[in-house]
C-alpha positions, 0 to 999 in steps of 0.5 A: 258539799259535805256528806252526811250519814243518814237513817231510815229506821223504817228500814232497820231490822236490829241486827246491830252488824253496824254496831259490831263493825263499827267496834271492831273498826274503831276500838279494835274489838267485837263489842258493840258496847264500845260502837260509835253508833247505837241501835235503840230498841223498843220491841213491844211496838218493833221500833228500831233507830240506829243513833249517832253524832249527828256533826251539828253546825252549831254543836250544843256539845261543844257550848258545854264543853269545859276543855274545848275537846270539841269543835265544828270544822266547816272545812270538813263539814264534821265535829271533831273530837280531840280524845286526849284534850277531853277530861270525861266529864260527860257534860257532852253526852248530857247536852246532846239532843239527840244522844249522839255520843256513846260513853266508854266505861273502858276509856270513861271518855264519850265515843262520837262518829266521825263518819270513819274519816269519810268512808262510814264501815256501818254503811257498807255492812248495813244489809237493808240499806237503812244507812246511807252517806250522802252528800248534802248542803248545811240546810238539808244537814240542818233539816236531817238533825231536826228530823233525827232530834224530833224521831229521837224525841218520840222514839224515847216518849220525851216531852218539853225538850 
């Protein structure tokens, strides 16, 4: 069974800590801009949603990517992305449903989550506990991504998705 990252936003309080451990981690630097994982703000109502690659099954981004930088491994039960096979066209991060990459103005190619090679560093900084790694069979994945694409949806007011 594979493991999941999961979020309960009712239990995010916005101190982005997941955000700048994740940048430090990953890119080697305390800037959030360049995290894997994304804390959207709407303040007027105090809504908080942690964002990040959800690992689909059937991946939209990997359908649209021009260079096959992108590909589910079953194995794993993750995406993975290959950085240097990707050309930063982007087509990726508009395609996704959930805006589960993050665009590196540095690199100029997508940042995507990959749960830090099993052992998520946001889940371990996260002080209220709205990050979980979970263990999880394909259907409660699936349930998980449809319930992030919904909560997404409404977080953004978008309709007709």
């Amino acid at each position: 069974m594979a493991k999941i990252l999961t979020v309960n936003p009712e239990l995010c309080t916005s101190c982005k800590l997941c955000e700048l451990v994740c940048s430090v981690k990953k890119e080697g630097v305390s800037d959030p801009s360049r995290s894997r994982i994304h804390v959207f703000i709407r303040e007027m109502e105090g809504l908080f949603l942690p964002v990040f690659c959800r690992h689909c099954r059937n991946p939209v981004c990997a359908s649209v990517c021009p260079v096959e930088a992108i590909a589910f491994d079953p194995s794993l039960g993750r995406v993975l992305f290959d950085e240097d096979v990707c050309t930063g066209c982007g087509e990726c991060l508009e395609a996704c449903p959930l805006g589960g990459a993050r665009w590196d103005t540095e690199q100029e190619k997508p940042l995507r989550c990959d749960f830090c090679e099993g052992d998520p560093s946001c889940v371990k900084y996260c002080s209220t506990g709205a990050l979980q790694y979970v263990e999880a069979d394909e259907s409660v994945k699936e349930e998980m991504r449809q319930a992030a694409e919904k909560l997404y949806d409404e977080f953004h007011n978008v309709s007709g998705r």
